[in-house]
DOBA-920379 format. One record per residue (C-alpha): x, y, z. Coordinates in steps of 0.1 Angstrom, whole numbers, padded with zeros to 4 digits, always signed. Layout:
<sites>
XYZ ...
</sites>
This chain:
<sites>
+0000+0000+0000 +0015+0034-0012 +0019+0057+0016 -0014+0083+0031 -0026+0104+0009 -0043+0132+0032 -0047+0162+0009 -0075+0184+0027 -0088+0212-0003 -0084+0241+0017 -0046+0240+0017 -0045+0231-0021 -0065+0259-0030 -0048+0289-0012 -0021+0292-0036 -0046+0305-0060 -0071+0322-0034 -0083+0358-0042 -0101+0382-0025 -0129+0384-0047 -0133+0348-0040 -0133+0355+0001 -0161+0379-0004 -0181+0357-0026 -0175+0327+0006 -0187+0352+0034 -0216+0358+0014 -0222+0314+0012 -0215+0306+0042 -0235+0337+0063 -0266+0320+0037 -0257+0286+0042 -0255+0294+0083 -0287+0308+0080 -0301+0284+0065 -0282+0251+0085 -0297+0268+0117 -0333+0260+0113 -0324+0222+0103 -0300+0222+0130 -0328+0224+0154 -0353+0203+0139 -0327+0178+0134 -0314+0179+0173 -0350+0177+0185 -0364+0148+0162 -0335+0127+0174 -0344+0129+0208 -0313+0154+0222 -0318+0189+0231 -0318+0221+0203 -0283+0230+0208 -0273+0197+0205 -0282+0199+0171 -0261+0234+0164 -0231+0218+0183 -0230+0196+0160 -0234+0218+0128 -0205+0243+0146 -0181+0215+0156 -0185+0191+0128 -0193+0215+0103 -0157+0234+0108 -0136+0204+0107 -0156+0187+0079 -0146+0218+0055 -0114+0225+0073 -0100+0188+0067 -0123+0180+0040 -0117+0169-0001 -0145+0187-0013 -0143+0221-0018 -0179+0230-0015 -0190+0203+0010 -0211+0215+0040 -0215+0192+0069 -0234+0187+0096 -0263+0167+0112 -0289+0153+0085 -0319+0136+0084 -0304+0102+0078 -0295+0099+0111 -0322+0107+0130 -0338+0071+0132 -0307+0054+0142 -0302+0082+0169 -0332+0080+0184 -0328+0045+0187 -0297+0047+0203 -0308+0071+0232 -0338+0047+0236 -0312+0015+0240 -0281+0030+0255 -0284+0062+0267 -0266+0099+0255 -0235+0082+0267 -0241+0053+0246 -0245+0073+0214 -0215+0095+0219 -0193+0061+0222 -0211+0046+0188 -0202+0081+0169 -0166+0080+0181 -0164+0046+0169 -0183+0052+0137 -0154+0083+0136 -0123+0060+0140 -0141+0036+0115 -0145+0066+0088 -0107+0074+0092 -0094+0040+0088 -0119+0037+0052 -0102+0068+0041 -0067+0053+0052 -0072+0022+0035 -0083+0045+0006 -0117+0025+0009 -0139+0056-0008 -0142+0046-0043 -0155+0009-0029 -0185+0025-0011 -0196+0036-0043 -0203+0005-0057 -0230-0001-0031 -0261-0012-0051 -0283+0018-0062 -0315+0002-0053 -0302-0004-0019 -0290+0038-0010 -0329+0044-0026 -0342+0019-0002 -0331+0032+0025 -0332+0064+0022 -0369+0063+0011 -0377+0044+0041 -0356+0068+0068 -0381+0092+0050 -0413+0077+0058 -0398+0068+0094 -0388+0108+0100 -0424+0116+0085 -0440+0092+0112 -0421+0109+0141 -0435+0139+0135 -0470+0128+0135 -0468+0134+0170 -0462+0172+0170 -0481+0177+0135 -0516+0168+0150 -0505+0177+0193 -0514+0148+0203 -0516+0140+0242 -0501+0101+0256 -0508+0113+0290 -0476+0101+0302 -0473+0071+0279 -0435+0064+0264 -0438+0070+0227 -0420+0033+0216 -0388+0032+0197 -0402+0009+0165 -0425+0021+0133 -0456-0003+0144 -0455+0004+0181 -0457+0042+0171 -0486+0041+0147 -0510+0022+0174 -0500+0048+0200 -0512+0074+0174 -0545+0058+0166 -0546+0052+0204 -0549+0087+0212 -0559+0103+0181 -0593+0113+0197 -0566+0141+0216 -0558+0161+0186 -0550+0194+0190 -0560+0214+0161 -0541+0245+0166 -0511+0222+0161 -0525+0211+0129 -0533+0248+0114 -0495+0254+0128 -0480+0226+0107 -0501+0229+0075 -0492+0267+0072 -0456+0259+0078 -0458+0235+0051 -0471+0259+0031 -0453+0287+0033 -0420+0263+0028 -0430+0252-0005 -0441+0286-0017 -0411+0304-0011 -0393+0293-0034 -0415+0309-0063 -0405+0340-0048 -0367+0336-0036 -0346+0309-0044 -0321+0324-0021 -0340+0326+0009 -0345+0293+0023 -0383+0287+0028 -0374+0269+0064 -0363+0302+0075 -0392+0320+0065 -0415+0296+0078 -0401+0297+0114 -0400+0332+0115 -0430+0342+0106 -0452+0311+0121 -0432+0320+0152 -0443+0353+0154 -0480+0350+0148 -0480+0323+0174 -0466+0343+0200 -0490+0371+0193 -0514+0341+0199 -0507+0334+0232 -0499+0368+0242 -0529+0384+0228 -0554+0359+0212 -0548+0336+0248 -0543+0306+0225 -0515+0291+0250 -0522+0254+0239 -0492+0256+0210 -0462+0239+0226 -0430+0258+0215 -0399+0246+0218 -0392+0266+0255 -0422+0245+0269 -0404+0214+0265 -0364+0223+0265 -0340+0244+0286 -0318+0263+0262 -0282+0270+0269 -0264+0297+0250 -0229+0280+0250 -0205+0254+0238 -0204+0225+0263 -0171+0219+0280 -0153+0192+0264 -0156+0156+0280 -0146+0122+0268 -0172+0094+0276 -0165+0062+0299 -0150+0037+0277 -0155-0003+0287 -0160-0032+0260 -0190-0044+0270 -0203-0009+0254 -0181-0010+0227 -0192-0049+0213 -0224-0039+0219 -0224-0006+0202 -0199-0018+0170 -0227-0028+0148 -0241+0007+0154 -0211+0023+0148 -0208+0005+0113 -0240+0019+0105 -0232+0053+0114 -0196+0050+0095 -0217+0033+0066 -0246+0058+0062 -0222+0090+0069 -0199+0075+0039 -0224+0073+0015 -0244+0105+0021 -0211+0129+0024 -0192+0108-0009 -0231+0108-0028 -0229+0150-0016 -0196+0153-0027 -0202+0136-0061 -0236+0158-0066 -0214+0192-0059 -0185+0179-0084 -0212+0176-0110 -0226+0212-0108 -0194+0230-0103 -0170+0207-0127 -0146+0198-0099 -0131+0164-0089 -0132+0156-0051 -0113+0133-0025 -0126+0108-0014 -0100+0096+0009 -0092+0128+0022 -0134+0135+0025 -0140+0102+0046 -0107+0109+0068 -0121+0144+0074 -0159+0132+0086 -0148+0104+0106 -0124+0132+0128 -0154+0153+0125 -0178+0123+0140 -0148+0115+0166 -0145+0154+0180 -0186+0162+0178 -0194+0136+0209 -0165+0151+0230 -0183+0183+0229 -0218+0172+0230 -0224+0170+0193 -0242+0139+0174 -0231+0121+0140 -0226+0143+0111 -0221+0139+0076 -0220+0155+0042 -0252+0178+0037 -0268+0178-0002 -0291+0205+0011 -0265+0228+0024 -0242+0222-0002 -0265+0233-0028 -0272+0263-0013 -0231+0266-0006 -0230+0262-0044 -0258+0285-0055 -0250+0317-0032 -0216+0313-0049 -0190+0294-0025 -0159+0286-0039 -0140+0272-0016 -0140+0257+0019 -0136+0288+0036 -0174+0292+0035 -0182+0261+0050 -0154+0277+0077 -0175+0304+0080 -0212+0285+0081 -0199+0272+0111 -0188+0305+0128 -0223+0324+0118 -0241+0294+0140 -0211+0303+0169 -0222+0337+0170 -0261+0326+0167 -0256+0300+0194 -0238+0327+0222 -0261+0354+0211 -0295+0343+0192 -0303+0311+0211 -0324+0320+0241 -0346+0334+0207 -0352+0294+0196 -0374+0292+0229 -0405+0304+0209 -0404+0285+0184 -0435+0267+0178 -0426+0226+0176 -0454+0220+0152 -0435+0245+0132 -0407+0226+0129 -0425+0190+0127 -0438+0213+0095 -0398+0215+0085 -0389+0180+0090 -0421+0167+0072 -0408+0189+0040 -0371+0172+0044 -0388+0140+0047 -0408+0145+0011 -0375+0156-0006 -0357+0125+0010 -0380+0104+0003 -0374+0104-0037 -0407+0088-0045 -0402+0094-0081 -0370+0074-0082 -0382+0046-0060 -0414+0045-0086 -0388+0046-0113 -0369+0017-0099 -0400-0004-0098 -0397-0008-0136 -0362-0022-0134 -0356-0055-0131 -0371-0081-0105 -0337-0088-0086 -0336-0053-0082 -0369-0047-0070 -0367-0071-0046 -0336-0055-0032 -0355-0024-0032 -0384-0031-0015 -0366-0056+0012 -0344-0027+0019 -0373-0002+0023 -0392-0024+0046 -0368-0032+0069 -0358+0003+0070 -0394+0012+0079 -0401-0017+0102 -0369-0024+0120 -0339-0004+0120 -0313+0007+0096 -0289-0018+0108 -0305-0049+0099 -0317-0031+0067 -0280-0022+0056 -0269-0059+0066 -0299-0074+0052 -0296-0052+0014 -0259-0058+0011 -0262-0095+0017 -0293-0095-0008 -0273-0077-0038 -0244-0098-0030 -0260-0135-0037 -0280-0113-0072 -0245-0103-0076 -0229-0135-0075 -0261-0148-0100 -0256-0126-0124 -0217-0136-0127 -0225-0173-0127 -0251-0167-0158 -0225-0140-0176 -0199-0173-0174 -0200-0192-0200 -0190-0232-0205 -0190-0245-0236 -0177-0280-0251 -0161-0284-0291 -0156-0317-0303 -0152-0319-0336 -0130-0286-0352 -0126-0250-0342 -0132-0219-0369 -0101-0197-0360 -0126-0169-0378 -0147-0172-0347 -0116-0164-0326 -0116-0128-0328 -0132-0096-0344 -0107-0102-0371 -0113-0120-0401 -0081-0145-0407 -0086-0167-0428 -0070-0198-0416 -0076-0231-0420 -0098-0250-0391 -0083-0264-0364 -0095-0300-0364 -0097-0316-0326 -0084-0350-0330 -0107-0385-0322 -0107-0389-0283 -0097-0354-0276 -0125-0329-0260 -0122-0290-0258 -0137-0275-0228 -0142-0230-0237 -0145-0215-0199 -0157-0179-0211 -0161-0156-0180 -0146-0156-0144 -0139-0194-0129 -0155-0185-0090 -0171-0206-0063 -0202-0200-0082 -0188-0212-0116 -0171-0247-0104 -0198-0271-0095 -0216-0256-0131 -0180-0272-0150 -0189-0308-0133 -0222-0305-0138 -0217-0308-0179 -0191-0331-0178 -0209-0359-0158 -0243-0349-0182 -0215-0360-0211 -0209-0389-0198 -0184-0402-0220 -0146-0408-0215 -0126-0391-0240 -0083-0396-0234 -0074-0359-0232 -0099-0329-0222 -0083-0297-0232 -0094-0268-0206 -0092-0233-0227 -0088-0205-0200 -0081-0175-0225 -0115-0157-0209 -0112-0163-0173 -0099-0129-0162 -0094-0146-0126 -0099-0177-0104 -0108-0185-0067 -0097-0210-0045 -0130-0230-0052 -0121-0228-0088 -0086-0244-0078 -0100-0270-0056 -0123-0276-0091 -0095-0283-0113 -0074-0301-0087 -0104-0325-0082 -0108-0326-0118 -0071-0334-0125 -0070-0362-0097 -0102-0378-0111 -0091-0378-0145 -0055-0394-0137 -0075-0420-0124 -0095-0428-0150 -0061-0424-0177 -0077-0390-0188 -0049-0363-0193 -0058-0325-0187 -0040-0298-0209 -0047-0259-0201 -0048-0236-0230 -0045-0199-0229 -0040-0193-0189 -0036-0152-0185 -0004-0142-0165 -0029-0131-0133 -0042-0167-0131 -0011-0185-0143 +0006-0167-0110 -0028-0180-0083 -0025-0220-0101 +0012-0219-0099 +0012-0204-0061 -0012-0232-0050 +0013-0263-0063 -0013-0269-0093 +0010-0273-0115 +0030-0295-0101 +0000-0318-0101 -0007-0310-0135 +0035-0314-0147 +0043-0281-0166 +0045-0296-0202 +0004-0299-0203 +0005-0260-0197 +0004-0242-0237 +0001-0209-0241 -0023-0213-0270 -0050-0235-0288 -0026-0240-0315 +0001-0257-0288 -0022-0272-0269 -0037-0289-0299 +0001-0305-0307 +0003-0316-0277 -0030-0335-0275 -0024-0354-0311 +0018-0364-0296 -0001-0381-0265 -0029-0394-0283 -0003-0410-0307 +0018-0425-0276 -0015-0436-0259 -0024-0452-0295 +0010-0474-0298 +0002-0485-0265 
</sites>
């Protein structure tokens, strides 16, 4: 392994830094601050931690995220994603017990960017990342349903799991408080209208400012006082925590590692997939690596100072990208704005109306969601569907863990299906058309296969999946020919099932006074059969480098076997 490649972009870029492009990032990230505080918030709340919590993390995470970062436009923070597996966490282990699993998650993220692991989390299956992303949408929608319609448990714990939730609703659905309900719908509202008349402003803001206002002219002068706000239900602190490590022991840390995996998992793909959206728009190339090494010390520092797990934000980063930030110096300076919001603004947050903000999180849930492209992806094949729709379930039912586990495992075996049915096996017995040999036309003579001599074509990868499928067709032969001739010009590798294969396949055939030529064996899998002692099995003269050869060789021992 070459040596680490840490390359954050804010160092790269400051040979070339102007100051037009420093005004142009001030501008971003006071927007982008703006506009992170809101979600911030919601995003604190719905995962079962206090409001600052949720700023914390935005300040803390977001600072290191585009200090360290490879992206040069990449805003981080807390996101929706995380919300569900969060709030599970509290449930199960406590606030202790989730800043141990995002430290771990952190260490985890570092060592994929070591291992310069970035480009292989792309190749996670599309129709898995829509699955569960469409489900943590539907599962952030139905937390809110709480706060959207102010409904009353009269002391009844609201249960961790998707089911349990919905029968507590219908439970006390006769409790509905419809001030809640105006509240919510009007936030809604006035989110997805704003845009029509300011792409610039985000519509969040607007909403919670203005809903925020009328209610407290409600209660103050209309006596409406049966709005919960975000003051009736939290204490606010105006101030950074004081740093504190949490009580490590390793019964918490088996227990929480699977956890942790998700977190690492889930922040990977959201911050690479946000990185990869903002290369797109402004023609740039980022990091991976460098990205994952940066979020995983972000996701390691957050917990010390209260923070929860934070990733790469599409949301924010699109409106980095479209206020005009250049570099990371306006993610830098996102994450002061909510500094000075936090010390000075915060006690402010108090009035804020939590239907309000269920209004918020019910708009991030629809724009997660991506019904369009989960619709979309029902047309696609059945093997994908079902990947799809597994994935979604046990997002929506059980947790993201088992859904993560549960998809990868899925897409692996269709994976592994779709190689097997790609390899090919075919058997020539009579002559071979060297026309059919290449895209060339050559205009040679046929190769004729002599009497007792059988050519075996192994066209694709020769895998675990492959090898029982090659003694499947010769038993279904079921005659004895004196030579089989194995052409491996198409197998671009081979595992050690595919070894064990031809081993067993040598041994037999020794037995029974069949010999076994290879033909055409690439250098990669000439080096894996010579490593395991194959060859010496095999005796290095029955190895030819080409049809032609190993064709020679056949008619020479079928001659010897003949004057016998």
């Amino acid at each position: 392994m070459k040596g680490l490649e840490f390359r954050p972009k804010l160092f790269t870029m400051m040979k070339t830094y102007t100051k037009a492009d420093l005004m142009t990032d001030l501008m971003a990230g006071v927007i982008v601050g703006i506009v992170a505080l809101p979600l911030a918030i919601a995003f604190g709340i719905a995962s079962g931690v206090s409001p600052e919590k949720g700023i914390i993390t935005a300040i803390v995470a977001g600072f290191i995220i585009s200090f360290l970062g490879g992206s040069k436009v990449q805003i981080g923070g807390p996101t929706g994603a995380f919300i569900v597996i969060i709030y599970g966490i509290i449930q199960q282990y406590g606030i202790e017990g989730l800043m141990v699993a995002t430290m771990m998650a952190g260490i985890l993220l570092i060592l994929l960017g070591v291992f310069k692991l970035g480009t292989i989390i792309k190749f996670i299956p599309y129709p898995i990342i829509i699955g569960f992303t469409s489900g943590i949408a539907v599962t952030i929608f139905t937390t809110q349903i709480a706060d959207i319609f102010g409904l009353d448990f009269q002391g009844e714990k609201v249960p961790g799991d998707f089911i349990g939730k919905w029968i507590l609703y219908f439970h006390h659905f006769d409790t509905v408080n419809w001030w809640n309900v105006i509240v919510s719908v009007i936030s809604v509202f006035i989110i997805a209208i704003t845009p029509k008349f300011s792409k610039k402003i985000p519509g969040s803001l607007v909403a919670i400012i203005l809903v925020t206002v009328g209610v407290y002219y409600l209660k103050m002068y209309g006596g409406i006082t049966c709005i919960d706000t975000i003051g009736d239900r939290f204490s606010i602190k105006s101030q950074l925590p004081e740093a504190a490590v949490p009580a490590l022991d390793w019964e918490a840390i088996k227990n929480l590692f699977p956890v942790a995996i998700t977190i690492a998992v889930l922040g990977a793909i959201e911050s690479l997939l946000s990185a990869a959206v903002a290369d797109g728009v402004i023609g740039d190339r980022h990091d991976s690596n460098t990205e994952l090494i940066a979020q995983g010390i972000a996701n390691f520092v957050s917990p010390i100072f209260g923070g929860i797990p934070a990733t790469g934000a599409i949301a924010r980063t699109m409106t980095n990208i479209n206020n005009g930030g250049k570099s990371p110096v306006a993610g830098i300076v996102h994450a002061v704005v909510l500094l000075l919001i936090l010390l000075f603004l915060m006690p402010l947050a108090q009035y804020i109306p939590m239907a309000c903000l269920a209004g918020v999180l019910v708009i991030v849930s629809y724009n997660m969601s991506g019904w369009r492209v989960f619709k979309g992806l029902l047309k696609n094949p059945k093997s994908d569907v079902v990947v799809l729709l597994i994935t979604f379930f046990l997002t929506v039912i059980f947790d993201l863990t088992v859904a993560i586990e549960v998809g990868l495992v899925i897409a692996c075996v269709l994976f592994m299906k779709r190689v097997m049915e790609t390899t090919k096996i075919s058997v020539i017995t009579d002559e071979i058309d060297p026309n059919n040999e290449s895209d060339l036309e050559v205009h040679e003579e046929h190769l004729v296969i002599p009497q007792g001599v059988e050519v075996y074509e192994i066209n694709g990868p020769y895998f675990f999946g492959i090898a029982t499928k090659f003694e499947e067709i010769m038993s279904r032969l079921g005659d004895r020919p004196k030579i089989r001739i194995i052409r491996m010009r198409k197998v671009p590798f081979i595992d050690s099932t595919g070894i064990h294969n031809l081993t067993t396949l040598c041994e037999m055939s020794q037995k029974e006074n069949i010999h076994i030529i290879l033909s055409g064996v690439n250098e990669k899998v000439h080096q894996v059969l010579e490593k395991s002692g194959f060859y010496e099995l095999l005796g290095k003269e029955n190895i030819c480098s080409n049809i032609n050869e190993a064709l020679d060789v056949a008619t020479k021992e079928i001659a010897e076997i003949n004057a016998k």
